[in-house]
C-alpha positions, 0 to 999 in steps of 0.5 A, a space after each residue: 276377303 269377307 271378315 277380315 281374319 286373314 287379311 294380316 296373314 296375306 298382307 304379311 306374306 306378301 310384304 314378305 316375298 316382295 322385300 325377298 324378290 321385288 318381281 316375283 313370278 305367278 308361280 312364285 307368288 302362289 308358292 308364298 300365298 298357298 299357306 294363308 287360307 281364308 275360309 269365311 268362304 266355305 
């Protein structure tokens, strides 16, 4: 994260999925992160 306009999304997401599963797999966790996008990237 460069500017910081994404950074609540992620952090919510990820609380998120681990409150709803404690162990997620790889798969699991790409499937709960895809819809937070960061673009201060490109």
């Amino acid at each position: 994260f460069q500017c910081g306009i994404c950074t609540p999304g992620q952090i919510v997401a990820a609380k998120a999925l681990l409150d709803s599963n404690p162990s997620p797999s790889e798969d699991e966790i790409r499937e709960w992160m895809v819809g937070n996008l960061c673009r201060c990237t490109g």
